[in-house]
C-alpha positions as CSV (number, residue, x, y, z in Angstrom):
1,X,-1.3,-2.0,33.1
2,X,-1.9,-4.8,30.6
3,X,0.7,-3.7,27.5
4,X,-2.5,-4.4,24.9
5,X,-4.2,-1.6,26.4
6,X,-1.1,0.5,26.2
7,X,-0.7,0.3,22.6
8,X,-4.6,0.7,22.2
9,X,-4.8,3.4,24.5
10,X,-1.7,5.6,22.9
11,X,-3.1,4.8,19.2
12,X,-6.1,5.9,20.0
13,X,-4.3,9.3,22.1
14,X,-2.0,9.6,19.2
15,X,-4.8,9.8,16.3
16,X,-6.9,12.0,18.0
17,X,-3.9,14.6,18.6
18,X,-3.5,13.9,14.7
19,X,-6.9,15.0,13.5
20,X,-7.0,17.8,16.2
21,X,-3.8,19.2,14.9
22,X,-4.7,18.5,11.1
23,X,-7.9,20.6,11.5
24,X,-6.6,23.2,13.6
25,X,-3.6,24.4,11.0
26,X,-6.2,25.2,8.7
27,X,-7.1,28.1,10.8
28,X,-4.7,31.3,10.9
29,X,-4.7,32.0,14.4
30,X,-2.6,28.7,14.6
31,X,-0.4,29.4,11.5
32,X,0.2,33.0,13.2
33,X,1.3,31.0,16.1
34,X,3.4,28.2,14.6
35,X,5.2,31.1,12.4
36,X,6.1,33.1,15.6
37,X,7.4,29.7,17.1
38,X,9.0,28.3,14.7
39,X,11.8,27.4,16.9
40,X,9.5,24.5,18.7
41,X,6.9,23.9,15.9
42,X,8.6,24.5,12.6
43,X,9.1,20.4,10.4
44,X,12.3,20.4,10.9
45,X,12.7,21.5,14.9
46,X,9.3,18.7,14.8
47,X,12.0,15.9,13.4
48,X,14.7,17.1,15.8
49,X,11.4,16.5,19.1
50,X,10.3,13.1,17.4
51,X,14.3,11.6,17.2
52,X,14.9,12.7,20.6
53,X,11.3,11.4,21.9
54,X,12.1,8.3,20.4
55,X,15.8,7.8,21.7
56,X,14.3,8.7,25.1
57,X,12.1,5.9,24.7
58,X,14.5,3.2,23.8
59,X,16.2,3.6,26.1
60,X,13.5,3.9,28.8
61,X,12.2,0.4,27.1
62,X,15.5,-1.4,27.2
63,X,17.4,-0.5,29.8
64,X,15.0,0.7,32.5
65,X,11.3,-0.8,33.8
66,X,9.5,1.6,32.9
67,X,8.3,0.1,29.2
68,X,4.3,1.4,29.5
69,X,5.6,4.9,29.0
70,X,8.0,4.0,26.6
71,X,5.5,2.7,24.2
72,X,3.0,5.8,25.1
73,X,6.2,8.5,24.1
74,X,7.5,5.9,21.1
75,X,3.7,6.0,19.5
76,X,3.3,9.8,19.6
77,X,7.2,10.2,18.5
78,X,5.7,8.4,15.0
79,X,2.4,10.2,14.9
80,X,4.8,13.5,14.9
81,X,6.3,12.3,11.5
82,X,2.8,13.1,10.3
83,X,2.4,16.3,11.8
84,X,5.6,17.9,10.4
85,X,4.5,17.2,7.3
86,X,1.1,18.8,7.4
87,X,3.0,21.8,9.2
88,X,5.2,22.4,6.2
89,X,2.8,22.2,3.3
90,X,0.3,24.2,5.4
91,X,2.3,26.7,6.8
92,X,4.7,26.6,3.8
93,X,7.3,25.5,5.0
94,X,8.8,23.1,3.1
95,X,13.2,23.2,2.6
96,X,15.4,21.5,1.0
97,X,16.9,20.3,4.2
98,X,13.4,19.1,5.8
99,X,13.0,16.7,2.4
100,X,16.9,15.6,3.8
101,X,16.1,15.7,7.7
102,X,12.5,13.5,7.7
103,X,14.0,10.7,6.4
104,X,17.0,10.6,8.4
105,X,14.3,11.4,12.0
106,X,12.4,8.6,10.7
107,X,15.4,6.2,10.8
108,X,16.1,7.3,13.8
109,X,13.1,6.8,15.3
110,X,12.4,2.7,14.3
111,X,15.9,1.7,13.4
112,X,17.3,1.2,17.2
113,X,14.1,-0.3,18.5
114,X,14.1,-2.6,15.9
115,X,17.7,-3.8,16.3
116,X,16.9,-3.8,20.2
117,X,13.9,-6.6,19.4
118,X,16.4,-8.4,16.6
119,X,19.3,-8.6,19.9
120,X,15.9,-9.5,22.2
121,X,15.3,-12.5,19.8
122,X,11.8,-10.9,18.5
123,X,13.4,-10.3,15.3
124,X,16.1,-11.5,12.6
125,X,19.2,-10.1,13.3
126,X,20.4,-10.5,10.1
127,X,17.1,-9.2,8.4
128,X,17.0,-5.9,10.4
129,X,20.8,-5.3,9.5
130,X,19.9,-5.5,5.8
131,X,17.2,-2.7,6.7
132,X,20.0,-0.7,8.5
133,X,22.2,-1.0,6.0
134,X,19.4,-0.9,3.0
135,X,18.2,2.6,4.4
136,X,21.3,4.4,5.2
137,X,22.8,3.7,1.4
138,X,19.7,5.1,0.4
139,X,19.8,8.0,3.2
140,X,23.4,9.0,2.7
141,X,24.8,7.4,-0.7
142,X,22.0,7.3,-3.4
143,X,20.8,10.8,-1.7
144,X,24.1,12.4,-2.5
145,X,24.1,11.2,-5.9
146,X,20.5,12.2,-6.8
147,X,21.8,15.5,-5.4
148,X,24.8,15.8,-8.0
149,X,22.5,15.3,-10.8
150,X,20.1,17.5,-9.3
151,X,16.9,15.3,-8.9
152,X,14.8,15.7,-6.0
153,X,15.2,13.0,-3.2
154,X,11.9,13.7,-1.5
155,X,10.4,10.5,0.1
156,X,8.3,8.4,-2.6
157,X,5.2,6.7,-1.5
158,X,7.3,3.5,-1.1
159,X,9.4,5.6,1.6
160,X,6.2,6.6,3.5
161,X,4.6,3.4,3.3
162,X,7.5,1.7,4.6
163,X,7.8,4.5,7.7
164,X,4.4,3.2,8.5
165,X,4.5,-0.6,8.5
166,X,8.5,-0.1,10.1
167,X,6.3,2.1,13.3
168,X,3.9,-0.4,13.6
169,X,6.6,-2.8,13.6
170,X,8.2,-1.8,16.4
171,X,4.8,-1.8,18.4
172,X,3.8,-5.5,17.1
173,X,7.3,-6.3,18.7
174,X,6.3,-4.9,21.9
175,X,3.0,-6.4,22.1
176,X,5.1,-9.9,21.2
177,X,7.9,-9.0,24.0
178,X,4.9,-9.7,26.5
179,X,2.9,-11.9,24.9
180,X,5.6,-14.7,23.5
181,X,2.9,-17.5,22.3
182,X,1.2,-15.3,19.9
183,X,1.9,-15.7,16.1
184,X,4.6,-13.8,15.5
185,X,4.9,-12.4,12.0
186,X,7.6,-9.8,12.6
187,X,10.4,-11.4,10.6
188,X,7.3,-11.4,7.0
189,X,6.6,-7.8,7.8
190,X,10.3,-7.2,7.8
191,X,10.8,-8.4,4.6
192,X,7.8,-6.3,2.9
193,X,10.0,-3.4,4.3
194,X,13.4,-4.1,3.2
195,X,11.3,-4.4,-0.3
196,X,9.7,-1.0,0.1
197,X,12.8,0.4,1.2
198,X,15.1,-1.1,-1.4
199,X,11.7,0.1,-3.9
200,X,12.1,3.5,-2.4
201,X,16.0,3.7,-3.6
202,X,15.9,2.6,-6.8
203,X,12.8,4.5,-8.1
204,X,14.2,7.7,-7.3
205,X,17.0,7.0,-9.7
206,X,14.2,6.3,-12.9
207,X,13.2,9.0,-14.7
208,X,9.4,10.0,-13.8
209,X,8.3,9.7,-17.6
210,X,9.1,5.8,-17.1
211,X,7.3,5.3,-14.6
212,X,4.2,4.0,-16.0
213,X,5.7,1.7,-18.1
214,X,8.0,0.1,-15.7
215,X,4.6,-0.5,-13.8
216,X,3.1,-2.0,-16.8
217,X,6.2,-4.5,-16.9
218,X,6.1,-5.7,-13.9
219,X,2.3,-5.8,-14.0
220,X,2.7,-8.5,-17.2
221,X,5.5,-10.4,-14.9
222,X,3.3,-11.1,-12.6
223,X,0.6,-12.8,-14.5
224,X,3.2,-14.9,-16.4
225,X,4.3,-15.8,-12.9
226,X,0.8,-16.7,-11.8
227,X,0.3,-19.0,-15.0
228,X,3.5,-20.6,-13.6
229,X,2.6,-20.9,-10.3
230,X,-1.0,-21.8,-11.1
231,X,0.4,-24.9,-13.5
232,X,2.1,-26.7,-10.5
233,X,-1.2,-25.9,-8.3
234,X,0.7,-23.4,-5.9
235,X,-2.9,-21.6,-6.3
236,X,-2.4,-19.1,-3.1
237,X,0.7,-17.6,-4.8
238,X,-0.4,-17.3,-7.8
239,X,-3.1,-15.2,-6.7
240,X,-1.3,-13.3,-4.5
241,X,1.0,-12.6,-7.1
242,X,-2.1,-11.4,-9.2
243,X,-2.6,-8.6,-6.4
244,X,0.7,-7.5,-6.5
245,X,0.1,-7.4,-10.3
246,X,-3.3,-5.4,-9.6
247,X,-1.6,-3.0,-7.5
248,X,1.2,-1.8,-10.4
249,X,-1.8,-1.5,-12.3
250,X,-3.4,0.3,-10.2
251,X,-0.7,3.1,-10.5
252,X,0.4,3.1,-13.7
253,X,-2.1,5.0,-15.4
254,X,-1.8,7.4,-12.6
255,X,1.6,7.9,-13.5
256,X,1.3,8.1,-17.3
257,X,-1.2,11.3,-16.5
258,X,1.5,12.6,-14.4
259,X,4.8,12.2,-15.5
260,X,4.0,11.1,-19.2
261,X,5.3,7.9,-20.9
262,X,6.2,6.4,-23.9
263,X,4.3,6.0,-27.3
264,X,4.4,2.1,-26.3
265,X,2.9,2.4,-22.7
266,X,-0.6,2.0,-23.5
267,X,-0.2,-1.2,-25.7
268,X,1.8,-2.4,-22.7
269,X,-0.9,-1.7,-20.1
270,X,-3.5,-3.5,-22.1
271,X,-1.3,-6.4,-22.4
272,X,-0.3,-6.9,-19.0
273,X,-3.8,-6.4,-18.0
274,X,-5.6,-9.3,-20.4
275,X,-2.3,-11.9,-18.9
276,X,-2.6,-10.8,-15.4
277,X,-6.5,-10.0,-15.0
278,X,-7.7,-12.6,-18.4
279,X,-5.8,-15.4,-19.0
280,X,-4.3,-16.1,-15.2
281,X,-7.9,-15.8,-13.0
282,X,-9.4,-18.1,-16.1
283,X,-6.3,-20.2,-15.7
284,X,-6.8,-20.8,-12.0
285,X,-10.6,-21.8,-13.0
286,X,-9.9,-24.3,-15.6
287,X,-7.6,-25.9,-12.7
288,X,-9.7,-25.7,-10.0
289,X,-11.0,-29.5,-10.8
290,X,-14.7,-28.9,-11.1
291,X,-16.0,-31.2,-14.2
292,X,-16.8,-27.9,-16.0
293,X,-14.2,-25.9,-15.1
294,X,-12.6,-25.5,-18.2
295,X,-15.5,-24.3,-19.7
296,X,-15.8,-21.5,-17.4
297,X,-12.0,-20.4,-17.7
298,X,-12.7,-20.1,-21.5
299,X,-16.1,-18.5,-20.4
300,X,-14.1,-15.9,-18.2
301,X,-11.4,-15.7,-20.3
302,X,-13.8,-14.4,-23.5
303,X,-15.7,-11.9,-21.4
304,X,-12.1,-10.0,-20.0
305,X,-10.9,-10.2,-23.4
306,X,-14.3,-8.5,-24.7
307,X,-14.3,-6.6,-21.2
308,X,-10.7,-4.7,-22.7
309,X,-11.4,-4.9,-26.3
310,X,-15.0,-2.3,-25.4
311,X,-13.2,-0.7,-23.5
312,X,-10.6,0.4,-25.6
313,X,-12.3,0.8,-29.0
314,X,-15.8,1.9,-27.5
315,X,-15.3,3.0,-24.3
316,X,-13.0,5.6,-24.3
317,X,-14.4,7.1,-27.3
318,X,-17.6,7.8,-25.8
319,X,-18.8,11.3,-24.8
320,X,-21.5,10.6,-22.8
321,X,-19.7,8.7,-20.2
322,X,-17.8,10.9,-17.7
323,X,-14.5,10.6,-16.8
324,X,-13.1,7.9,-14.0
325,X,-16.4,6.1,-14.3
326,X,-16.6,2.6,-16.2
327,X,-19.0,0.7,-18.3
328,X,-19.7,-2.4,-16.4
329,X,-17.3,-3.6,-13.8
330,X,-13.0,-3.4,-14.3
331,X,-11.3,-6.9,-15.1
332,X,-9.1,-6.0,-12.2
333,X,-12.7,-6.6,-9.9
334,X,-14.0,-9.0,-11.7
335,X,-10.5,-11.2,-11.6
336,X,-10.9,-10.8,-7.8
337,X,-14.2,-12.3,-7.9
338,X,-13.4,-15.4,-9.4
339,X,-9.9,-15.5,-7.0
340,X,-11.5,-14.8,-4.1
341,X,-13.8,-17.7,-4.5
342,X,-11.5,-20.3,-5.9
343,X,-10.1,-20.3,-2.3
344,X,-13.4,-20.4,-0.4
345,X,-15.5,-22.1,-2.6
346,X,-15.8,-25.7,-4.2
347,X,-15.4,-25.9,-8.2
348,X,-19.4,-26.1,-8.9
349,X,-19.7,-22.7,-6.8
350,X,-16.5,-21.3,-8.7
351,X,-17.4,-21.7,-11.9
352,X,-21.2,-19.8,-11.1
353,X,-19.1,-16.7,-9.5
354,X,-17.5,-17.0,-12.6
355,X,-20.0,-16.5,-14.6
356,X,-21.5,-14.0,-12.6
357,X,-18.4,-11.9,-12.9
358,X,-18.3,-11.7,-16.5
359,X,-21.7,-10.7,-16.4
360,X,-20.8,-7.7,-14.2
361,X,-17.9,-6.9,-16.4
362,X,-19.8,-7.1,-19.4
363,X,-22.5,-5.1,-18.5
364,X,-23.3,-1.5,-18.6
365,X,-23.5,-0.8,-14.6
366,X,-21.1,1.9,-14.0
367,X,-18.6,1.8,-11.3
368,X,-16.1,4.9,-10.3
369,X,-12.4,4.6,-11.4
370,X,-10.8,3.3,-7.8
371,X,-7.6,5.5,-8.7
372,X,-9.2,8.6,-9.9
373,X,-12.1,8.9,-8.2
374,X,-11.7,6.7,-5.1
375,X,-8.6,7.0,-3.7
376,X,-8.6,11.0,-4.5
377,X,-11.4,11.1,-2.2
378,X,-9.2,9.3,0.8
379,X,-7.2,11.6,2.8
380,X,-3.3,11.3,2.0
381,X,-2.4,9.7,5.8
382,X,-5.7,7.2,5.8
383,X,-4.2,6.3,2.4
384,X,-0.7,5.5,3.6
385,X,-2.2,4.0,6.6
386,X,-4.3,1.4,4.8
387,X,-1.9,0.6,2.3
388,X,0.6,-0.6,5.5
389,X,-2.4,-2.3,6.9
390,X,-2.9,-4.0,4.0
391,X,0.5,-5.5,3.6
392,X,0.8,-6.0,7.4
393,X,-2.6,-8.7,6.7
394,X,-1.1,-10.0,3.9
395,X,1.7,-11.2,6.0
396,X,-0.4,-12.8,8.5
397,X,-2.2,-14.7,5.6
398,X,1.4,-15.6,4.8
399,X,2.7,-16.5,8.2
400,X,-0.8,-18.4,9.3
401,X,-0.9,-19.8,5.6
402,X,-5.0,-19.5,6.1
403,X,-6.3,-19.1,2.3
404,X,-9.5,-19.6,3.4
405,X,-9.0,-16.3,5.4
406,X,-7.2,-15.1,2.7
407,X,-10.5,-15.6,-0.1
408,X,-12.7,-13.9,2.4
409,X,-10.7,-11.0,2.4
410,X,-10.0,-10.7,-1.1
411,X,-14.1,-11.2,-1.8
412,X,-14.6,-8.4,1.1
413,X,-12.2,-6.1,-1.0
414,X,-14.1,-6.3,-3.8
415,X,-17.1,-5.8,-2.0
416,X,-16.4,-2.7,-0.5
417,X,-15.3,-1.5,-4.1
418,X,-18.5,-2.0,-6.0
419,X,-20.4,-0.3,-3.0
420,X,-17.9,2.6,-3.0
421,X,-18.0,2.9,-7.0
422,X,-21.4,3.0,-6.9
423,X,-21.8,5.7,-4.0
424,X,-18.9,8.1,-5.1
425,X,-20.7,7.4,-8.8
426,X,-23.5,9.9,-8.1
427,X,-21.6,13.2,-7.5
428,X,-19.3,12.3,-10.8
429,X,-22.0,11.6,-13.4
430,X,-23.7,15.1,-11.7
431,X,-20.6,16.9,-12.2
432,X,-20.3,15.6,-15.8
C-alpha cells in the first residue's frame, strides 16, 4: 500500500476514534465504565498503552518490514495523548503524577523515532540531540526544581503545541523515507520545536502575573526588529517577524485577565502595538518603491495611530459597545492587509490596500475580539492542532522561500478573520 495513503488513512482512523471518544465521555454510562476500569482506561494506565504502542512501533518501523503498520499503531499511539487528557478532566481524574507521566509518554513516544530518522539521514543529528537533551532537562531537572518551590509543572501551551508539530514530525519523516525527492523541511520544523520546547522550560519558571508583560516585550522587539530588517529590504522577515510579534500580542491581554500584571503592562501593550502594527507595516510601504509610497506609509501610519489612540480614550469607555467586539477593524488585521499585499502585489496596488485598510480600521464596522470571542469558540485540540499547522506552513514558506505563497496566505488569514468576526458578532451584540 502506497505509504501516502497510510498516513491519510490512519489520520483520518485516528480523528474519528478522537471525536467518538470525546462525545461519548460526556455520557455516564461510559464514565461508570472507565471508573470500574480504571486499570486499562484511567490517564495514566492511557500514557503507560501509548509509550508502549509507540516503542512497538519503532521498532516494527526500523528493524522489521513491516513499516505500514508501524505508522497505523505510531498515529493512534499520539492521538491517545489526547484522549488521556479528556479522560482525566472528564472523569476527574487528574494527579499529580499524570501532570509528571504525560510529558515523560510524550517523549517517549517521538523522541526515538525522531533520532531513528536523524541516524536514517532524514534529520539533523545534532538538531534532534539538542531536542533530547532540551526536553529531558526540562522533564527531569527544571521539573524537580519547580517541584521544590512548589509551582505546578503542568504542560504550558508551548509543551502541547510542540507534542503536536514533534507527532507530525515523525509522520512527515516517514512520508520523506519513501518519497526522497520531495521538499524536505524536517530540519525548519525541528527548529520551531526546540524553540517551543526550550519556551516551554523557561516560562514555567516566570511568575504568572508577568506574563503579560513579558509578551508585551517581546511584542515591541519584534517590530524594532522588523524596522531593521525592513531598512536593508529583507521584506519577508520582517513581516514574518511582525506575526510572531502579532501572536505575543495576541496573548497578552489574555494573560493580564488571567494572571494579572503590572501597573505598567497596559502602557507597554499600547506601545509595542503602534511599533509593531503602526510604524513597521507603514515602514514596509514607504519602501515598497511605488512613486507614492511614502505617502501612503504616513497615510497608514496616521490611521493606526488614530486606530489606538480611539480605542483607548473612546473605546473602552463606551457602554454601548459589548465586550470582545471592536469599533472598526484591529491594527493587528489591518497591518496584515497591507503585509499581505506588499508581497503579492506591485507598489501602485499596495499603496490602494493601504488605504483601504485604514479605512476599515477607522471605521465603525464591528469585528469580534479573535482572542475572546473567537478562539473561546474553537475547541481546545482544533486549537492546538491549528496552531502546529500553522507553524508547520510557515516552515515550508521558509524552506521553499515562496513569498508570493506566503502574501496569499497571510491575506487568506485575514480574510477568514473579518468573516468570522462578523458571524460570531451576532450572538455577542444579542447577548449584550
Amino acid at each position: 500500500m502506497d505509504r501516502s495513503l497510510v498516513i491519510i488513512f490512519a489520520a483520518f482512523a485516528g480523528t474519528g476514534f478522537y471525536y467518538w471518544f470525546s462525545r461519548m465521555i460526556h455520557k455516564e454510562s461510559m464514565q461508570e465504565y472507565i471508573l470500574k476500569h480504571q486499570w486499562l482506561l484511567h490517564p495514566n494506565a492511557i500514557c503507560y498503552w501509548r509509550a508502549v504502542m509507540a516503542l512497538f512501533a519503532y521498532v516494527l518501523y526500523f528493524f522489521s518490514p513491516y513499516q505500514a503498520p508501524a505508522i497505523f499503531i505510531f498515529t493512534f499511539a499520539a492521538v491517545l495523548d489526547g484522549v488521556d487528557g479528556v479522560v482525566a478532566r472528564n472523569c476527574n481524574l487528574v494527579s499529580k503524577w499524570g501532570e509528571w507521566l504525560d510529558p515523560v509518554c510524550d517523549k517517549l513516544t517521538y523522541l526515538p523515532p525522531l533520532i531513528g530518522f536523524a541516524y536514517a539521514g532524514i534529520l539533523s543529528t545534532g538538531l534532534v540531540w539538542v531536542l533530547v537533551a532540551i526536553e529531558f532537562a526540562g522533564q527531569f531537572f527544571a521539573r524537580k526544581i519547580l517541584s521544590m518551590l512548589n509551582i505546578s509543572g503542568a504542560a504550558n501551551n508551548f509543551g502541547k503545541i510542540k507534542a503536536i508539530i514533534c507527532f507530525a514530525l515523525v509522520i512527515l519523516c516517514a512520508f520523506v523515507d519513501e518519497n526522497p525527492g520531495i521538499i524536505d523541511m524536517g530540519d525548519e520544523i525541528l527548529m520551531a520545536c526546540i524553540i517551543l520546547s526550550s519556551a516551554s522550560a523557561i516560562f514555567k519558571f516566570i511568575p504568572n502575573w508577568l506574563y503579560a508583560d513579558i509578551l508585551s516585550t517581546l511584542n515591541f522587539f519584534c517590530g524594532i526588529t522588523s524596522l531593521v530588517l525592513t531598512h536593508n529590504r529583507h521584506f519577508a522577515w520582517a513581516i514574518f517577524v511582525i506575526i510572531v510579534g502579532q501572536l505575543f500580542d495576541l496573548f497578552d491581554g489574555r494573560m493580564a485577565e488571567k494572571h494579572g500584571g503590572t501597573k505598567y503592562g497596559p502602557y507597554l501593550d499600547d506601545i509595542a502595538d503602534f511599533v509593531s502594527f503602526g510604524l513597521a507595516p507603514a515602514y514596509v510601504i514607504s519602501k515598497s518603491g511605488g512613486t507614492m509610497a511614502w505617502l501612503f506609509g504616513f497615510v497608514f501610519f496616521i490611521g493606526v495611530a488614530y486606530r489606538l489612540i480611539r480605542f483607548i480614550s473612546v473605546d473602552k469607555k463606551r457602554t454601548d459597545l459589548p465586550d470582545g467586539v471592536f469599533n472598526g477593524l484591529p491594527s493587528p488585521a489591518g497591518a496584515l492587509i497591507v503585509l499581505g499585499a506588499s508581497l503579492v502585489f506591485q507598489p501602485d496596488v499596495l499603496c490602494a490596500v493601504a488605504a483601504l485598510s485604514v479605512g476599515l480600521m477607522v471605521s465603525h464596522i464591528r469585528f469580534a475580539h479573535f482572542g475572546r470571542v473567537i478562539l473561546k469558540k474553537i475547541p481546545k485540540p482544533l486549537f492546538f492542532l491549528a496552531s502546529a499547522t500553522i507553524i508547520v506552513t510557515i516552515a515550508f514558506v521558509l524552506k521553499t522561500k515562496n513569498t508570493q505563497m506566503f502574501g496569499y496566505l497571510i491575506l487568506c488569514s485575514v480574510l477568514l478573520y473579518m468573516i468570522a468576526g462578523r458571524k460570531w458578532l451576532r450572538p455577542t451584540v444579542g447577548a449584550d
